[in-house]
C-alpha positions as CSV (number, residue, x, y, z in Angstrom):
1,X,118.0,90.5,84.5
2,X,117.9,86.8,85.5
3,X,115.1,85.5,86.8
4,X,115.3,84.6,90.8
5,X,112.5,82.4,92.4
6,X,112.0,85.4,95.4
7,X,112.2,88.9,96.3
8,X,114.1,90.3,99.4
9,X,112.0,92.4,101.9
10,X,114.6,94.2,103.7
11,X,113.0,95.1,107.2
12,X,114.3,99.1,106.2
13,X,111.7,99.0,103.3
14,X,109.4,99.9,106.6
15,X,110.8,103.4,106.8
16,X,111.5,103.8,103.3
17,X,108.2,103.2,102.2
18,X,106.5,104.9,105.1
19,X,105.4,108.3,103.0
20,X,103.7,105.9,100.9
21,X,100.3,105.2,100.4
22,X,99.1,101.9,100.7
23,X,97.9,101.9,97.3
24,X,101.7,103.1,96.5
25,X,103.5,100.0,98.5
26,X,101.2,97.9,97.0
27,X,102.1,99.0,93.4
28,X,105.7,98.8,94.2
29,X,105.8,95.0,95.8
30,X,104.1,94.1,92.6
31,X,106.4,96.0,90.7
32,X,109.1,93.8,92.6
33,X,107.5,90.2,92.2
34,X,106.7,91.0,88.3
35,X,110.4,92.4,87.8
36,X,112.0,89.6,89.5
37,X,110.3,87.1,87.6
38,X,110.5,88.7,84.3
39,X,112.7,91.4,84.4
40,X,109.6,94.0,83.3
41,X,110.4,97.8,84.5
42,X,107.4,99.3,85.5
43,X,105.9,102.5,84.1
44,X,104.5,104.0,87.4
45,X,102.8,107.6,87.3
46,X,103.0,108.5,91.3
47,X,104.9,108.5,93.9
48,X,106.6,105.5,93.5
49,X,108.8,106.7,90.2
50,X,110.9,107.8,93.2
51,X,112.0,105.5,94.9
52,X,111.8,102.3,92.5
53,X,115.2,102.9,90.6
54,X,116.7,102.2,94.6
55,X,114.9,98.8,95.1
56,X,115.7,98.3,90.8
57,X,119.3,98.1,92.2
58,X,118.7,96.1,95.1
59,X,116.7,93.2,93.3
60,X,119.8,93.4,90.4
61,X,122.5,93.3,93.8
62,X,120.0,90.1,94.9
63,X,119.9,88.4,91.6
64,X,123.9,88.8,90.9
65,X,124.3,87.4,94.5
66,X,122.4,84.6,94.1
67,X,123.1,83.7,90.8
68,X,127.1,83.7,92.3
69,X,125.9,81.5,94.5
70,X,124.4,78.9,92.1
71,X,127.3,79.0,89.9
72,X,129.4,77.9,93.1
73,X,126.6,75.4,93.8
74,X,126.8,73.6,90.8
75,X,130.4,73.5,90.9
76,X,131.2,72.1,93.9
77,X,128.1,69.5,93.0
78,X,130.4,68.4,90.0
């Protein structure tokens, strides 16, 4: 996975991580900053093994956009 310099917070992740503990969220938005940046999968143990392969797909979705829109980027810089 490419490295991309942010991380979406889509304003649905309120209600999606709502069951969650806040010891839970805040394992999975460090899971998201550490996998955006280097693309580790984190091992979790709890709750959050269920619903990490959804935002998995939505940082992949973010980092294929984005690196669409560089590619465009640099060629209409050239």
């Amino acid at each position: 996975m490419p490295e991309i310099p942010y991380v979406c917070l889509y304003s649905r992740y309120l209600q999606t991580l709502a069951p969650f503990t806040d010891a839970e969220r805040g394992r999975i938005m460090t899971a998201m900053l550490t996998y955006s940046t280097t693309g580790e999968i984190p091992e979790f143990e709890g709750n959050e093994r269920y619903i990490w392969p959804t935002i998995q797909a939505q940082i992949d979705r973010d980092a294929a956009m984005y690196q669409e829109k560089c590619a465009k980027n640099r060629a209409n810089g050239a």
